[in-house]
C-alpha positions as CSV (number, residue, x, y, z in Angstrom):
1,X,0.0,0.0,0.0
2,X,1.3,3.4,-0.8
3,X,2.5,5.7,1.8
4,X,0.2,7.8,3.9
5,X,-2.8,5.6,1.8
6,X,-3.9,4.6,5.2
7,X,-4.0,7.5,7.1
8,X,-5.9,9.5,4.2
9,X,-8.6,6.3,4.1
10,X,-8.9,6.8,7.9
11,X,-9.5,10.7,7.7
12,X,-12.3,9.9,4.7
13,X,-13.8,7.6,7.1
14,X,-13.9,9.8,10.0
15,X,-15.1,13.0,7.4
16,X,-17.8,10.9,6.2
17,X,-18.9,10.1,9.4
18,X,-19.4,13.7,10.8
19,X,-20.9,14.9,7.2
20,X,-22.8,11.8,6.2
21,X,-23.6,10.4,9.3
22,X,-23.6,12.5,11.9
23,X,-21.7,11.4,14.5
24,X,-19.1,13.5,16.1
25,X,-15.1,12.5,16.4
26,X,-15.2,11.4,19.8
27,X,-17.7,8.7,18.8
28,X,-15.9,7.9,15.5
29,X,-12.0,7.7,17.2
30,X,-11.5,4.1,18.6
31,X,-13.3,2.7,15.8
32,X,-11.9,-0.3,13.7
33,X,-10.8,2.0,10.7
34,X,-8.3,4.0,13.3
35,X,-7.1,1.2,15.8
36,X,-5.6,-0.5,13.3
37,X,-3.2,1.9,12.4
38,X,0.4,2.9,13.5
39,X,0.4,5.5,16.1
40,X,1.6,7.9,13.5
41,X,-1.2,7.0,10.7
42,X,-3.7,7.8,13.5
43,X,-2.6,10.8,14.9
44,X,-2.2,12.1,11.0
45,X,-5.8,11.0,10.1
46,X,-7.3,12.6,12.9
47,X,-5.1,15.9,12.1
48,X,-6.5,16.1,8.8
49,X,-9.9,15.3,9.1
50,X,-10.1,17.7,12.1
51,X,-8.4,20.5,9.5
52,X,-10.6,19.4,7.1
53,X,-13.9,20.2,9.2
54,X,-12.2,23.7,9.9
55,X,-11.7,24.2,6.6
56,X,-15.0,22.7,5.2
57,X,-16.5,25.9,3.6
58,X,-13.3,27.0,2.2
59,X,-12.1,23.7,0.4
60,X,-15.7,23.6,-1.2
61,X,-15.8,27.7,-2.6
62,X,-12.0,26.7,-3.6
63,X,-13.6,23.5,-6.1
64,X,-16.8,25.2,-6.6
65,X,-15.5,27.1,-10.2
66,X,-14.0,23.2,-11.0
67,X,-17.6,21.3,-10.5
68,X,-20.0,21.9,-13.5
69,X,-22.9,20.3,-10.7
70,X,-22.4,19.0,-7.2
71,X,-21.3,15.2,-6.5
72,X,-21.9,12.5,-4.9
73,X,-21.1,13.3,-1.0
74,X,-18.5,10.6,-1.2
75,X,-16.8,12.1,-3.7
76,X,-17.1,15.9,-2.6
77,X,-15.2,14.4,1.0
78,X,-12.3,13.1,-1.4
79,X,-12.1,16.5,-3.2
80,X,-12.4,18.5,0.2
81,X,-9.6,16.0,1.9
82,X,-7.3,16.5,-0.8
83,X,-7.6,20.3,-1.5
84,X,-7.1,21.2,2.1
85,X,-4.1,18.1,2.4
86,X,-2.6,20.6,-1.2
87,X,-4.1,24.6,-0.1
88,X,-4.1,24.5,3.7
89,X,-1.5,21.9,4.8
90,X,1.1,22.4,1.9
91,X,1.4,19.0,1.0
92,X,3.0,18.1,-2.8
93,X,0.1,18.4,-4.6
94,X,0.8,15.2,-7.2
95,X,1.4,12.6,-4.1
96,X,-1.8,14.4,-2.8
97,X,-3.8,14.1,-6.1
98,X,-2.3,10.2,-6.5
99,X,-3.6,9.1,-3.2
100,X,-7.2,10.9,-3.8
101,X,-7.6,8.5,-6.8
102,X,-6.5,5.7,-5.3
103,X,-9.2,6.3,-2.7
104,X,-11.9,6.5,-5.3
105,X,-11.0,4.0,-7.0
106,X,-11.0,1.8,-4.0
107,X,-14.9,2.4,-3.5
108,X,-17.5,1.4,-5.4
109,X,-19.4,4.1,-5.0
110,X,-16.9,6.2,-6.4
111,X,-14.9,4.4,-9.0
112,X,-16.3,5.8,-11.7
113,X,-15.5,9.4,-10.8
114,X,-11.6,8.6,-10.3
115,X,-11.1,10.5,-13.5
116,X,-13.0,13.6,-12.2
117,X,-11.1,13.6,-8.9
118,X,-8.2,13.3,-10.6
119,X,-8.9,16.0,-12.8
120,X,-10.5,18.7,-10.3
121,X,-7.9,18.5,-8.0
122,X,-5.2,19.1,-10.5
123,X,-6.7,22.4,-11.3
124,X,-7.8,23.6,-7.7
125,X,-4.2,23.4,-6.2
126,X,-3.8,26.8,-6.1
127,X,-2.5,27.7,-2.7
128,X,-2.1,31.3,-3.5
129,X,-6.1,31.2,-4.2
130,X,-6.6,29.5,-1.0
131,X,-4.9,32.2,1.0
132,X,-7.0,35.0,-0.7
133,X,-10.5,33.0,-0.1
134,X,-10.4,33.6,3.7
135,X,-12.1,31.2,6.5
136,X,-14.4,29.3,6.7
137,X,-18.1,30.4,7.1
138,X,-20.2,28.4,9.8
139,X,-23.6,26.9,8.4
140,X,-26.3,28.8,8.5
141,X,-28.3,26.6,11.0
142,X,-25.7,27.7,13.6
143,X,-24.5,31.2,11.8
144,X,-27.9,33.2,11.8
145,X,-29.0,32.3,15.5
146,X,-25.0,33.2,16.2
147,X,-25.5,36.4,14.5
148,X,-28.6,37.3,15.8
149,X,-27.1,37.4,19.2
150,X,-23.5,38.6,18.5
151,X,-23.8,40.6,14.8
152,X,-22.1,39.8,11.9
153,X,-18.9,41.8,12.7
154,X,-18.1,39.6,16.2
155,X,-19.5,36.2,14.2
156,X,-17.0,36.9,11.5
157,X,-13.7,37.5,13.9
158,X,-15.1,34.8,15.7
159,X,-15.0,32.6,12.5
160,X,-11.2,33.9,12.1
161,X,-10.4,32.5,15.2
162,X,-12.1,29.0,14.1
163,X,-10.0,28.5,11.4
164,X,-6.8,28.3,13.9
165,X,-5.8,24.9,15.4
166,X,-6.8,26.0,18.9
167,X,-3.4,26.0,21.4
168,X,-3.2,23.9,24.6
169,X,-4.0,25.4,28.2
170,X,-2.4,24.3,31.4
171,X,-4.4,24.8,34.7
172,X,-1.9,24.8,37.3
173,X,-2.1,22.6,40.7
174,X,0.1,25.1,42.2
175,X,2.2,27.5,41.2
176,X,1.7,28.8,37.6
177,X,4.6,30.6,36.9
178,X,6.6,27.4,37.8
179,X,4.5,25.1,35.2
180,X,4.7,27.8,32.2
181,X,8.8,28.0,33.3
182,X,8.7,24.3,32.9
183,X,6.5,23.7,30.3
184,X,7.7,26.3,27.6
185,X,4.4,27.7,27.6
186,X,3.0,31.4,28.6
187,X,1.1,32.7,31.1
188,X,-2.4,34.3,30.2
189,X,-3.9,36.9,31.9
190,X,-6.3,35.5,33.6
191,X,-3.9,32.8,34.8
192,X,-3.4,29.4,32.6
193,X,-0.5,28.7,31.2
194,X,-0.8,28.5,27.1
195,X,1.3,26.2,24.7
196,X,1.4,26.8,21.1
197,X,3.1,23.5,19.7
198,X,2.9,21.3,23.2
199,X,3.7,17.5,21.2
200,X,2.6,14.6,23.4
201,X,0.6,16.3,26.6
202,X,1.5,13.1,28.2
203,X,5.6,13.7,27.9
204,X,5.4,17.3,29.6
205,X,7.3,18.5,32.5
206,X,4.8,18.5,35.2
207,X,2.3,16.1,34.0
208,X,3.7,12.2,35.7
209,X,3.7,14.3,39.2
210,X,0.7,16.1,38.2
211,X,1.7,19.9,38.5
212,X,-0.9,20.3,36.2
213,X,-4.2,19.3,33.9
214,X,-5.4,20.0,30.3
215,X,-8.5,22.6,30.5
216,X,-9.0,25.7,28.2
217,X,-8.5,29.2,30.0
218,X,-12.2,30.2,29.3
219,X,-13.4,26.7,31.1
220,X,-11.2,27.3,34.4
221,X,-12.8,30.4,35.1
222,X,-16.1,29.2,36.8
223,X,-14.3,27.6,39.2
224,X,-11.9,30.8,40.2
225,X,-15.3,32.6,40.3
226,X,-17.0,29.9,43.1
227,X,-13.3,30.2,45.1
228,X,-14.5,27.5,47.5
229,X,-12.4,28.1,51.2
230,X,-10.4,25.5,52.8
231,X,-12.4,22.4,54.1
232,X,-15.6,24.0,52.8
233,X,-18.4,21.6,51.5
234,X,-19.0,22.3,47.4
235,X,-20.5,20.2,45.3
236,X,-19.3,19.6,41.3
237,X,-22.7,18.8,38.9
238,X,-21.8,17.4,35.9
239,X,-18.2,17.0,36.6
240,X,-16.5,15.5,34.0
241,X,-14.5,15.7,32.3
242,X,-12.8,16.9,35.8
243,X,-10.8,20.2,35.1
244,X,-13.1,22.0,37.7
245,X,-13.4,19.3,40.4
246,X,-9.5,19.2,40.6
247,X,-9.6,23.2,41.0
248,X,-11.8,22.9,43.6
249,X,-9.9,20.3,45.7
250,X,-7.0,22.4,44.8
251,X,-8.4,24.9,46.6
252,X,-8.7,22.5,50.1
253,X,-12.9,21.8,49.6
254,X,-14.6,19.1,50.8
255,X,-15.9,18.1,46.8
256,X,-18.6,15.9,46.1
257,X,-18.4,15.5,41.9
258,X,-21.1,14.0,40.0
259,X,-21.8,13.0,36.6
260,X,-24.1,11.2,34.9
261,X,-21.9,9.2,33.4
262,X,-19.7,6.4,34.7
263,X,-17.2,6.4,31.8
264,X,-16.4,9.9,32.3
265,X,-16.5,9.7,35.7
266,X,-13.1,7.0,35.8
267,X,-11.4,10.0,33.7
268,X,-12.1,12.1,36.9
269,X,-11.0,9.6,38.8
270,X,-7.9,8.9,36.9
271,X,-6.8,12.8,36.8
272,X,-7.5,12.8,40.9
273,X,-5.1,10.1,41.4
274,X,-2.4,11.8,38.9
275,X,-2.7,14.9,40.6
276,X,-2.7,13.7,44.4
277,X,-6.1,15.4,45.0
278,X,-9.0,13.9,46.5
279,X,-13.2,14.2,46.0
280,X,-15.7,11.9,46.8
281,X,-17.3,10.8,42.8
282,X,-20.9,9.8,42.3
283,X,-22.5,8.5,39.3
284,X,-25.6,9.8,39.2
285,X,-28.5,12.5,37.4
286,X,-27.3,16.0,39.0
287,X,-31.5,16.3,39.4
288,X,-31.1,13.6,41.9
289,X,-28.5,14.7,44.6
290,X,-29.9,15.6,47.5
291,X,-27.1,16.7,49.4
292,X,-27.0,20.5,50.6
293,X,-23.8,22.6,50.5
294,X,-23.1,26.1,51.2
295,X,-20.5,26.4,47.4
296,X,-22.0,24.7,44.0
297,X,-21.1,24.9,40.8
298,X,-23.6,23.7,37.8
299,X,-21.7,22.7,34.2
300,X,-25.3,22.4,32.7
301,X,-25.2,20.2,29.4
302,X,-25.3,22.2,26.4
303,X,-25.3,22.8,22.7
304,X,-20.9,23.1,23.1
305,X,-21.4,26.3,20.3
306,X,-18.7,27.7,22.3
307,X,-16.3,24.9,21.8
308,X,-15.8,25.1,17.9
309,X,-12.4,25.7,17.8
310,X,-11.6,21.8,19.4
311,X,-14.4,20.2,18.0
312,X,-14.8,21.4,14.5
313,X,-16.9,18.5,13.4
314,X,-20.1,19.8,15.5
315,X,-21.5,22.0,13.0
316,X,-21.7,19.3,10.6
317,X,-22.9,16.8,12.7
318,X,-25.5,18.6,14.5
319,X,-28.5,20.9,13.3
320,X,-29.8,22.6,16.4
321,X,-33.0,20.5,16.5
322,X,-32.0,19.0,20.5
323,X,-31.8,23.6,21.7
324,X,-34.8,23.2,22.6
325,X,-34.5,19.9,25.2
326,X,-31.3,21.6,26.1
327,X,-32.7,24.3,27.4
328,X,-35.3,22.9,29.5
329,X,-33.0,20.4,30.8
330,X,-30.7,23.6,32.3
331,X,-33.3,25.2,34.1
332,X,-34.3,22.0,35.5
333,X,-31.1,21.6,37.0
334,X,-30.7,25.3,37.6
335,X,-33.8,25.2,39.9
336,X,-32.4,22.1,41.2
337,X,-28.8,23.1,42.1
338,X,-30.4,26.7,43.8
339,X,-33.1,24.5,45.8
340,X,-29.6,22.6,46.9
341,X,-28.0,25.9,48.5
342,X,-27.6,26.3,51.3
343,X,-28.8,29.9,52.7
344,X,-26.0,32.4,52.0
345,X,-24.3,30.2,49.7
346,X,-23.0,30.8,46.1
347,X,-24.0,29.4,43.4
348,X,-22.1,29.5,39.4
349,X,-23.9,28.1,36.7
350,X,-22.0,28.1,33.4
351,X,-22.7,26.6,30.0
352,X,-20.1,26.4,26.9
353,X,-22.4,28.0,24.8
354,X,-22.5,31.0,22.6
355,X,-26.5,31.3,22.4
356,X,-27.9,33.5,24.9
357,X,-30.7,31.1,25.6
358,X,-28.0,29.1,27.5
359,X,-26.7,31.7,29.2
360,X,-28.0,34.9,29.5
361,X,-32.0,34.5,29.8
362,X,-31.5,31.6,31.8
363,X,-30.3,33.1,34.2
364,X,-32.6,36.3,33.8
365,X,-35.5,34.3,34.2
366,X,-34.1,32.3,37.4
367,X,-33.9,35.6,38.8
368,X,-37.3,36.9,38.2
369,X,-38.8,33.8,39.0
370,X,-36.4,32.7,42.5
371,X,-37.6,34.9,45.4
372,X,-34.4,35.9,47.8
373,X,-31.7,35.0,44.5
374,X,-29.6,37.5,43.1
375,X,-26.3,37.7,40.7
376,X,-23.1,38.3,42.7
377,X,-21.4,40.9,40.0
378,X,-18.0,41.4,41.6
379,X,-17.7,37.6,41.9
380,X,-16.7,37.8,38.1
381,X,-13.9,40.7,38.3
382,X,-11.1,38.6,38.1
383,X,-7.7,39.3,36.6
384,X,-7.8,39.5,32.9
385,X,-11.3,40.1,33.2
386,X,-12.9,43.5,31.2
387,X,-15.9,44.6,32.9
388,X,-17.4,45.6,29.3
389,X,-17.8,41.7,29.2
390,X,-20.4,41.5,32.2
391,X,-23.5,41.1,30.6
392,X,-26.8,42.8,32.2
393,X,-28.6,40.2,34.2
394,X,-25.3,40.2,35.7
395,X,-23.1,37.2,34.1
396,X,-19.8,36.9,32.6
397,X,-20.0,36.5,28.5
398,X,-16.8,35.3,27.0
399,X,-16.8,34.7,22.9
400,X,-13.7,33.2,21.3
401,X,-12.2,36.2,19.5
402,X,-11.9,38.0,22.7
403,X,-7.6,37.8,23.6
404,X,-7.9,36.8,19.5
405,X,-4.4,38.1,19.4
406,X,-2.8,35.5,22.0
407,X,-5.1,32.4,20.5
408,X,-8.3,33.1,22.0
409,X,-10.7,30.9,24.4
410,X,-13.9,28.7,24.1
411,X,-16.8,30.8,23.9
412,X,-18.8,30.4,27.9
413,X,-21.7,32.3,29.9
414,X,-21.2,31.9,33.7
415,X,-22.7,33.7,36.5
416,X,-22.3,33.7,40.0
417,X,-25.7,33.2,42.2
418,X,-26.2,33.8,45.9
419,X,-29.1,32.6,47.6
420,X,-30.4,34.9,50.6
421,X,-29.3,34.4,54.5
């Protein structure tokens, strides 16, 4: 088999499974087509299939003016792999080209159209083109409701930070200064330590005496915000992955985490144990503790809008049509996790969202409809933090082409709830 044959079949596999299928990459990775492969093959398959998804709307306005009529879908996800493997990667556009035919021709769906992959991709390897056709526009399920919240201005620098590989951020057990000293990596300004080019996260100073764990800057503030005190009771809802549960033990509280999900749950467990932190973990519905504490802090299940920047293929294998159960599902666990407060305590509720539905009105209707709850404001005026970005129900709105210039964040909504004494 030729060279880098198996990697490209493995990133058509995975493309086709987000476009054709729906399914996102985390359900698709770990599937026969990928564990077959050399470590290498598989990390390169999943590279460009994820820069493929970033790239989606770009690669097909770059073969548009080379297609007389649309094809097949199985044939576009050929043309779209190799354009961006030629345009965006800068891969030699004949081994490119080569490999693209061999993987028609390998199908029977598409062996009759080997000539016309062959023959389009020859004339769209123009990377000078590429450059000029700018990034990639999100669908319009996701762009208008994204516009109508943000405007077309924010959408578009948002969409400029999209089409970046996304860099990795450190949360620090400890001392921050020491991990980005060890690490390579920077220091943000709102305290995480960034890496632009980290290689294996597994072979990083720090990580086999866990100094540190893997969480984007945006997704460690809720937990700064909550700022349990030492040996104070707080309880984690929908904990995993884990990033927030270890900041909270980090802190000295007594943590109770729970998820849903038992799988995820071992990840928390694993990271715990790494880190030489401790929390009690519960699988279970977050509707169903009972358990009162006095610090709480609700990662409410979400539409993950404000995660696009990791997990490119979720535009293309969702269409908004599960917003609605969404939403009602967070204010049943908002209502839940307040009715959990103690008096006096705190609550944050945040969401990885972009859509104010998830964020903002929820918690503007909680308000109005809570008697004795209001939205702790100066809970939210960390460091890095602009005040312009406190929203007017009182919560903290964070989009990803805010810090644009040092690699941006996932987008969030979190806000800070205390229940009357």
């Amino acid at each position: 088999m030729k060279p880098g044959l198996p990697a490209r079949r493995a990133a058509l596999y995975l493309l086709t499974g987000v476009t054709e299928h729906n399914r996102l990459m985390s359900e698709l990775i770990g599937g026969g087509a990928l564990e077959r492969l050399e470590p290498a093959d598989r990390a390169r398959a999943q590279r460009l299939a994820l820069a493929t998804l970033r790239d989606l709307d770009r690669a097909d306005r770059m073969l548009k003016p080379f297609l007389r009529k649309s094809p097949p879908l199985a044939v576009q996800n050929i043309l779209r792999l190799g354009v961006v493997e030629i345009c965006g990667e800068g891969a030699a556009s004949h081994a490119v080209v080569d490999a693209c035919v061999d993987l028609a021709a390998q199908d029977k769906r598409t062996a009759s159209l080997k000539g016309l992959v062959n023959a389009v991709l020859r004339k769209a390897a123009q990377p000078a083109l590429w450059d000029k056709a700018g990034p990639s526009r999100l669908p319009d399920w996701l762009r208008q409701p994204l516009v109508a919240a943000h405007g077309k201005k924010r959408v578009a620098r948002m969409e400029q930070v999209y089409a970046q590989t996304a860099s990795l951020d450190l949360t620090a057990r400890t001392d921050a200064q020491a991990v980005a000293a060890a690490t390579g990596g920077t220091l943000t300004s709102t305290g995480s330590v960034r890496l632009t080019d980290p290689g294996q996260v597994s072979r990083l100073p720090g990580y086999e005496t866990g100094d540190w764990w893997v969480q984007d800057a945006a997704a460690a503030l809720p937990a700064r915000i909550l700022a349990p005190r030492k040996d104070e009771p707080a309880i984690d809802l929908c904990a995993a992955p884990g990033g927030k549960t270890l900041q909270l033990a980090a802190a000295g509280a007594r943590v109770l985490a729970v998820d849903a999900s038992q799988a995820r749950l071992a990840r928390v467990a694993e990271n715990l144990a790494r880190t030489g932190l401790t929390a009690e973990l519960r699988t279970a519905d977050a509707r169903q503790v009972t358990q009162k504490a006095s610090a709480i802090l609700l990662d409410a299940p979400c539409s993950a809008t404000g995660t696009l920047r990791r997990h490119p293929d979720l535009p293309y294998a969702k269409d908004g049509s599960d917003f609605a159960a969404l939403i009602a599902l967070q204010a049943e666990m908002l209502d839940h996790a307040i009715a959990l407060l103690e008096p006096g305590g705190r609550l944050v509720f945040c969401t990885c969202s972009l859509l104010p539905d998830e964020g903002e009105v929820q918690i503007e209707e909680a308000l109005a409809r809570i008697p004795g709850l209001t939205a702790d404001r100066e809970a939210l005026k960390l460091p890095g933090i602009d005040p312009a970005w406190i929203t007017s129900e009182g919560g903290l709105r964070l989009t990803p082409d805010q810090q644009a210039e040092t690699g941006g964040w996932d987008g969030f909504y979190m806000a800070c709830l205390r229940k009357a004494g």
